[in-house]
C-alpha positions as CSV (number, residue, x, y, z in Angstrom):
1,X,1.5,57.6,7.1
2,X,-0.1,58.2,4.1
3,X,0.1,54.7,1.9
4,X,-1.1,54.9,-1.9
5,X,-4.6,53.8,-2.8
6,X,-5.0,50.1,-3.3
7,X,-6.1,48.1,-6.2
8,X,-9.2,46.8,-4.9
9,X,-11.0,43.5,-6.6
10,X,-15.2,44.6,-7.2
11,X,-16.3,41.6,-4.3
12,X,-13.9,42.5,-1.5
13,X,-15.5,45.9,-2.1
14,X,-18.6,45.0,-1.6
15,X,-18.0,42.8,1.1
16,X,-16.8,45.6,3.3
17,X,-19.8,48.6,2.0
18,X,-21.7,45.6,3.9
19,X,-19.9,45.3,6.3
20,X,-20.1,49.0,7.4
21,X,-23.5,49.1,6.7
22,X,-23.6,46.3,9.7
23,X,-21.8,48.1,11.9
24,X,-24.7,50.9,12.3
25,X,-22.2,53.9,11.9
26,X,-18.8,52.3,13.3
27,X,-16.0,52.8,10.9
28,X,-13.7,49.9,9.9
29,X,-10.6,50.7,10.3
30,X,-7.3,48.7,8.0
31,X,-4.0,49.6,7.1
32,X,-4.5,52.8,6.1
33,X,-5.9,53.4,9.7
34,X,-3.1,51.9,11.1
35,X,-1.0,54.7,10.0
36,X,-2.8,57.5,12.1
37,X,-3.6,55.6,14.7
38,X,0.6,55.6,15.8
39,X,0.7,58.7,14.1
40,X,3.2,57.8,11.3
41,X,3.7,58.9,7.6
42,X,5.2,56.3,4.9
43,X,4.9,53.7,2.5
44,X,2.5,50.7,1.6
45,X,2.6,47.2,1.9
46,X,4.3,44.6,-0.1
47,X,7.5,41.9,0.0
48,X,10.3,42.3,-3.1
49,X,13.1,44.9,-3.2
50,X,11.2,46.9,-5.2
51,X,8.9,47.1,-3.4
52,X,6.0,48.8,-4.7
53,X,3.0,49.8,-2.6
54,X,0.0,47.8,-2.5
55,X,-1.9,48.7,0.5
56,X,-4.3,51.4,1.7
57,X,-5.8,54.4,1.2
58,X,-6.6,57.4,3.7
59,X,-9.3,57.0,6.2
60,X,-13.2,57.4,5.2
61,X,-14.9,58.1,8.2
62,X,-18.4,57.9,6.7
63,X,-18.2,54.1,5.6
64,X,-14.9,52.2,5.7
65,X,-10.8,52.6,5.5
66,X,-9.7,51.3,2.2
67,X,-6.9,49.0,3.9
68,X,-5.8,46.8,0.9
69,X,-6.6,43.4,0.0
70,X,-3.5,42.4,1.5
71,X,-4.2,43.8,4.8
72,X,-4.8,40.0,6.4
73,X,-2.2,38.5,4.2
74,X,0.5,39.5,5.6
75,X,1.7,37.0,8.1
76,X,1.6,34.3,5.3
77,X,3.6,36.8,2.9
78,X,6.3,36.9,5.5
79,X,7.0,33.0,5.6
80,X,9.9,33.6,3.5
81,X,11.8,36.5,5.3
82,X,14.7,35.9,7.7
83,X,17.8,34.0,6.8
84,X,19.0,30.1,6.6
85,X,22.2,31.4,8.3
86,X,23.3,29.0,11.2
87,X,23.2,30.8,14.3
88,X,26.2,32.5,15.1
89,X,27.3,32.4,10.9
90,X,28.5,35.5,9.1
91,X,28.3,37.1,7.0
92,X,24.8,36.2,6.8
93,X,21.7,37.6,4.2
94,X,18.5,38.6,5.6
95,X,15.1,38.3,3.4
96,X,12.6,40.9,4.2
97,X,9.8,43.3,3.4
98,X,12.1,45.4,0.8
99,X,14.7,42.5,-1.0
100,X,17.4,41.1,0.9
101,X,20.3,42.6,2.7
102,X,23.8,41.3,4.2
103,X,24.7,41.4,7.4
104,X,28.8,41.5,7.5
105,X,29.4,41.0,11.2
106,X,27.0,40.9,14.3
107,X,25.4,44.2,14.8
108,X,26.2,46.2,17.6
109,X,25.3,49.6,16.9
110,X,21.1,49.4,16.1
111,X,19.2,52.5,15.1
112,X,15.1,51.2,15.6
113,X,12.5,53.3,13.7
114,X,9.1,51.9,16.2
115,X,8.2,50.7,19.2
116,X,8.0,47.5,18.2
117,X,11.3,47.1,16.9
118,X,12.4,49.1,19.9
119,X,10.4,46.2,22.1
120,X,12.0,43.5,19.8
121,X,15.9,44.7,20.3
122,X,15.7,45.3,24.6
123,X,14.2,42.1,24.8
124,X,17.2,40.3,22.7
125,X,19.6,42.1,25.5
126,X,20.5,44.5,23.0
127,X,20.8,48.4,23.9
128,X,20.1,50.8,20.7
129,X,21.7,54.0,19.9
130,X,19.2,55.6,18.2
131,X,15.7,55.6,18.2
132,X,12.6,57.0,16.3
133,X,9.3,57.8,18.9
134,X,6.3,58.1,18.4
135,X,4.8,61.3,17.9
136,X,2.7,60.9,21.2
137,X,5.1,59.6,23.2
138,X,8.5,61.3,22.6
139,X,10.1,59.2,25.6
140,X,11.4,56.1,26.1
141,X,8.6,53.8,27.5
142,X,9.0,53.3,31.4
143,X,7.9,49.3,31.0
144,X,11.6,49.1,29.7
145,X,12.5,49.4,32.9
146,X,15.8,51.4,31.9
147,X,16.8,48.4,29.5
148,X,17.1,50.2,26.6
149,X,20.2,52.3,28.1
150,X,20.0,56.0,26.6
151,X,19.7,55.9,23.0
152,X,19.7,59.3,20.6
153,X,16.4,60.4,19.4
154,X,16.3,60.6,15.6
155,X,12.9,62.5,15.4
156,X,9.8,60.6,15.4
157,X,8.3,57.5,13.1
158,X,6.0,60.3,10.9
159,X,9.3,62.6,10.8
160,X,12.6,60.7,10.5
161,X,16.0,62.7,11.3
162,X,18.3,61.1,8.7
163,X,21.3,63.5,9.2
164,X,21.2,62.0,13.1
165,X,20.7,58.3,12.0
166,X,24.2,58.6,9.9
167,X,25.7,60.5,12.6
168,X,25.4,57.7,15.3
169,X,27.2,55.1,12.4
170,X,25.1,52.2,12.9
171,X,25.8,49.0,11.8
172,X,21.9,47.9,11.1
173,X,18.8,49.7,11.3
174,X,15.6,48.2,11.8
175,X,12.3,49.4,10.9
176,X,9.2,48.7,8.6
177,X,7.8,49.1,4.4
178,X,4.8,50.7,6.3
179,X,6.2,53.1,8.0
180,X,9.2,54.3,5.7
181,X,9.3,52.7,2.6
182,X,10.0,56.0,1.2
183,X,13.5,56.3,3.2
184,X,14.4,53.0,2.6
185,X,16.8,53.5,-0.1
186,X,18.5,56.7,1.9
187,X,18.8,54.2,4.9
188,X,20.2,52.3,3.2
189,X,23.1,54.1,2.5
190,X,24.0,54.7,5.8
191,X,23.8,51.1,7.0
192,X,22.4,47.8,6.6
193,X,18.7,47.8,6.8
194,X,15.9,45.2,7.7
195,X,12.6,45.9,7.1
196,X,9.3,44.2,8.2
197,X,6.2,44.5,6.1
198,X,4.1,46.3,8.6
199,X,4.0,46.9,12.9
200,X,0.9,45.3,14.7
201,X,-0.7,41.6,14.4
202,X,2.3,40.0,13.1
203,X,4.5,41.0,15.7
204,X,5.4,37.6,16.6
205,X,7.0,37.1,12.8
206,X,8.1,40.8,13.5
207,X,10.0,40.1,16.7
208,X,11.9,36.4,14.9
209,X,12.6,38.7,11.7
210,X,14.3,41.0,14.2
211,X,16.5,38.8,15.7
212,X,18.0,37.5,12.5
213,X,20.7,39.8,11.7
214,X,21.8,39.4,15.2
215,X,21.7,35.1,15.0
216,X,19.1,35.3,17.5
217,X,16.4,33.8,16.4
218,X,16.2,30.7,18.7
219,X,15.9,33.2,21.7
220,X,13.1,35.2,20.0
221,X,11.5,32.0,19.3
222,X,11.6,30.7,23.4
223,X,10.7,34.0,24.6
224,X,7.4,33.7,22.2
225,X,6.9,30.2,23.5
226,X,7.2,31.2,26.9
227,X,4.9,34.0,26.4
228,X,2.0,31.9,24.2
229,X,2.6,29.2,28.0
230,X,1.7,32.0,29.8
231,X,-1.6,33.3,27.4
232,X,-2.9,30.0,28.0
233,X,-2.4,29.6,31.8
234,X,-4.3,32.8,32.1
235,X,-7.1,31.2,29.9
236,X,-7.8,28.2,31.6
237,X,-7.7,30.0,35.3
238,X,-10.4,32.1,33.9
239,X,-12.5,29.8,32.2
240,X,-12.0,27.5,35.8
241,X,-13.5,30.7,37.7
242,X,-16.3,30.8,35.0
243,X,-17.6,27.5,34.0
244,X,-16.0,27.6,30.5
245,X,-17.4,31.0,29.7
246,X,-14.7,33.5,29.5
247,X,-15.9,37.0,29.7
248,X,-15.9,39.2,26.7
249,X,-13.2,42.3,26.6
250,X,-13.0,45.3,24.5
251,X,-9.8,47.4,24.0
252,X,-10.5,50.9,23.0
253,X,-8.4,53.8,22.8
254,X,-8.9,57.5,23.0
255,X,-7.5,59.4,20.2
256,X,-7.4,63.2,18.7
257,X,-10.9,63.0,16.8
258,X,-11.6,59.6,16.9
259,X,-12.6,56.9,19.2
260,X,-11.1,52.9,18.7
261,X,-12.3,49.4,19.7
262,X,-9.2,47.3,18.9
263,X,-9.9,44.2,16.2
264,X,-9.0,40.8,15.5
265,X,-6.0,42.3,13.6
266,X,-4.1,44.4,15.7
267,X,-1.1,44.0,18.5
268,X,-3.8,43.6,21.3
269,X,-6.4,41.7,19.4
270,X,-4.2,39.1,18.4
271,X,-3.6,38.7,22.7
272,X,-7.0,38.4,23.8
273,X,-7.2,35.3,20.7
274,X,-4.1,33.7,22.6
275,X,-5.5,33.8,25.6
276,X,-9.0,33.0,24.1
277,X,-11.0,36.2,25.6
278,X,-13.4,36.8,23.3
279,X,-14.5,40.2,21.9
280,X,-17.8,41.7,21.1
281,X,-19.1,41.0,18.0
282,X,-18.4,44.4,16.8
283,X,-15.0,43.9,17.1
284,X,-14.8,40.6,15.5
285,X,-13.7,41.6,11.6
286,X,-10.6,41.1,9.9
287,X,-8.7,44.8,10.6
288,X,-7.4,46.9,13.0
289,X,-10.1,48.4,14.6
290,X,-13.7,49.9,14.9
291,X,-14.2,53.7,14.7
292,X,-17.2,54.8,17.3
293,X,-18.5,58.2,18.1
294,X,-18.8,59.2,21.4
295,X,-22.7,59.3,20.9
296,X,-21.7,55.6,19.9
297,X,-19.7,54.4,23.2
298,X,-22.4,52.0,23.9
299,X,-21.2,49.6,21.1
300,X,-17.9,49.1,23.8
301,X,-20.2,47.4,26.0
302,X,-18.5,44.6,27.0
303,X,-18.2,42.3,30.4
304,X,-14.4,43.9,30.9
305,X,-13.6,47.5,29.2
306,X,-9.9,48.6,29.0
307,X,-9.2,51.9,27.9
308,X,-6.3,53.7,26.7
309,X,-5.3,57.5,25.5
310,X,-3.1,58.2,22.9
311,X,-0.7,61.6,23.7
312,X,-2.1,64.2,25.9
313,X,-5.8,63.2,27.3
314,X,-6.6,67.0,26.4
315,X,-6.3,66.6,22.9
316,X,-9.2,64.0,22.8
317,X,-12.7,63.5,24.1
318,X,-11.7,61.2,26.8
319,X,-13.0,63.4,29.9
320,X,-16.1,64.4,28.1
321,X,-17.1,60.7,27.3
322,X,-16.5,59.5,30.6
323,X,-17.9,61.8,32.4
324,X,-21.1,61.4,30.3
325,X,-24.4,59.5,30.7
326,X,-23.9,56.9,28.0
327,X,-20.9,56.0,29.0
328,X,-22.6,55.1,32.4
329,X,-24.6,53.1,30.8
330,X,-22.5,50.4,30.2
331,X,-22.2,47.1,32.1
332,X,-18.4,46.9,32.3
333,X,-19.1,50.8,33.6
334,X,-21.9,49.6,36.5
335,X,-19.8,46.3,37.1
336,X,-16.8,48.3,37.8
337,X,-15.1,46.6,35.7
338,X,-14.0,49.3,32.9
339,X,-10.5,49.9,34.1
340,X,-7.6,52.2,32.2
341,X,-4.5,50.9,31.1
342,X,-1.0,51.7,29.8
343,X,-1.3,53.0,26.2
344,X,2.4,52.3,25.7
345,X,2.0,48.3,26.5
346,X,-1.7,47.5,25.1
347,X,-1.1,49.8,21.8
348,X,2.2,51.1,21.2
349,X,4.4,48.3,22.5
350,X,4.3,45.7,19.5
351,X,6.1,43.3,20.7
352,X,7.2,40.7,23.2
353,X,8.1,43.2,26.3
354,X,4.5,44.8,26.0
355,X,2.8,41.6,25.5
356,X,3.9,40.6,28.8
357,X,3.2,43.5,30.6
358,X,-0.1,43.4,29.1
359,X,-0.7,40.0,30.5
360,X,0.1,41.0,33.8
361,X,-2.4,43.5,34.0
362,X,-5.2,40.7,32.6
363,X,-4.3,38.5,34.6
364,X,-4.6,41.1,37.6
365,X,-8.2,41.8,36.2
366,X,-9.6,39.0,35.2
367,X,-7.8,36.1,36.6
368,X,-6.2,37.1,39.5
């Protein structure tokens, strides 16, 4: 996606030019890395029905990704959204990213736009009929199991097919101001449509806002609970097995022309906090993620190191870098502890389903 540029105060400015000063050569990544990182194309960030951007700009790989001021703001914008309908009540009016919008009757025909929406519907028991994928993963993830049943494709989250959204007839589509604000008024048109301010960290607010046009929120609410029960059951069998001092974890992906260690505000940073794991310092800032070169891999260096690729390996440096000396160097790397995992669970999933899954494979790791 390509948001507009932000309006940015002279002090949080500064604050981040220092920041990537800090970081020796690692790029901050924000909103506006966000967007390429899932490979999208769309609209800013805000919360009224008009809706006008206010977050991000393109990526600067010399210093830092302009992501907004309201890049770690958004959770608290989104205390408003959802609906005061009793559960089971409609019609019933859902508040959200772009105004509000009425839901008639209880959806049953749902056209998704992301994963995370995608995530948020299968595990509410409900099967889609259309869906957008990503552009490098143009198949429904196998850690739905075959839940979602066999919904239409209607192109991909940086390329929506609008003619085969109306042709399915939904009665709701779901989606977010990030990743199409500029369709939202088109989508419209052809059905009911709820949209969250952004995929990622608030995917917990994502996955309750979801299940309001349906009356579900109470089950999106117990599924949460039962998954935060099960974050801290694998942090307290792991500080048991250490004495009280977890070890620290670093998520990084593999992508075309870039490298990422994973933040405190993205989908997988905002597990390892649940859990506690803590991360390197490095990775301890208020955005997405870190940009490293591969003559920077060292900087990944943590007790555990869990990888991921984005699309086809071939179209990043993935084999190069680990097949390289510094990448040997590492302690996770001599510890044999630097282990790859499922791209579409610890970065694409964005939401309950994939949290889970991710959990299993931590707790296989590091707690078993």
């Amino acid at each position: 996606m390509a948001p507009t540029p932000a309006d940015r105060t002279p002090s949080r400015s500064s604050r981040r030019s220092f920041l990537a000063v800090g970081l020796t050569g690692g790029a901050v990544v924000g909103l506006g890395g966000l967007l390429t990182a899932c490979g999208s194309s769309g609209g800013g960030s805000g919360g009224s029905s008009s809706a006008s951007p206010s977050a991000g700009a393109g990526v600067n790989q010399k210093s830092v990704t302009q992501g907004g001021d309201d890049y770690a703001t958004v959770i608290e914008k989104m205390k408003g959204f959802g609906t005061d309908a009793a559960a089971g009540v409609f019609p019933r009016t859902v508040k959200h990213a772009m105004g509000s919008t009425e839901i008639a009757k209880k959806p049953v025909r749902v056209v998704v736009l992301d994963t995370g929406e995608l995530d948020n519907v299968v595990a509410l028991g409900i099967q889609p009929v259309g869906v957008a994928y990503t552009d490098g993963s143009k198949t429904m993830p196998g850690y739905l199991d075959g839940r979602a049943g066999n919904p239409t494709s209607v192109g991909t989250i940086s390329s929506l097919n609008l003619e085969a959204i109306a042709a399915l007839k939904p009665d709701l589509i779901l989606g977010s101001q990030l990743r199409a604000q500029d369709q939202y008024a088109a989508l419209s048109k052809i059905a009911p449509t709820v949209f969250s301010i952004r995929p990622g960290y608030p995917w917990k607010e994502n996955f309750v806002l979801n299940a309001a046009p349906f009356g579900l929120e109470a089950e999106a609410r117990s599924q949460l609970t039962a998954y935060q029960a099960a974050a801290r059951e694998i942090g307290a069998k792991v500080s048991a097995r250490t004495g009280g001092k977890p070890p620290t974890v670093t998520p990084l992906r593999f992508m075309p022309g870039k490298i990422r260690l994973y933040a405190e505000l993205s989908f997988i940073g905002t597990m390892l906090a649940d859990i506690p794991l803590p991360q390197p310092k490095i990775e301890q800032v208020k955005e997405l993620a870190v940009e490293v070169s591969a003559e920077q891999i060292d900087k990944a260096d943590a007790d555990w190191v869990f990888y991921g690729v984005y699309g086809s390996p071939s179209a990043t440096n993935q084999d190069a870098v680990l097949g390289g000396a510094l990448w040997k160097t590492l302690g996770a790397v001599k510890a044999g502890q630097a282990r790859p995992v499922a791209d579409e669970t610890w970065f694409l999933g964005l939401g309950v389903m994939a949290a889970n899954a991710v959990l299993k494979d931590l707790q296989g790791f590091v707690a078993p």
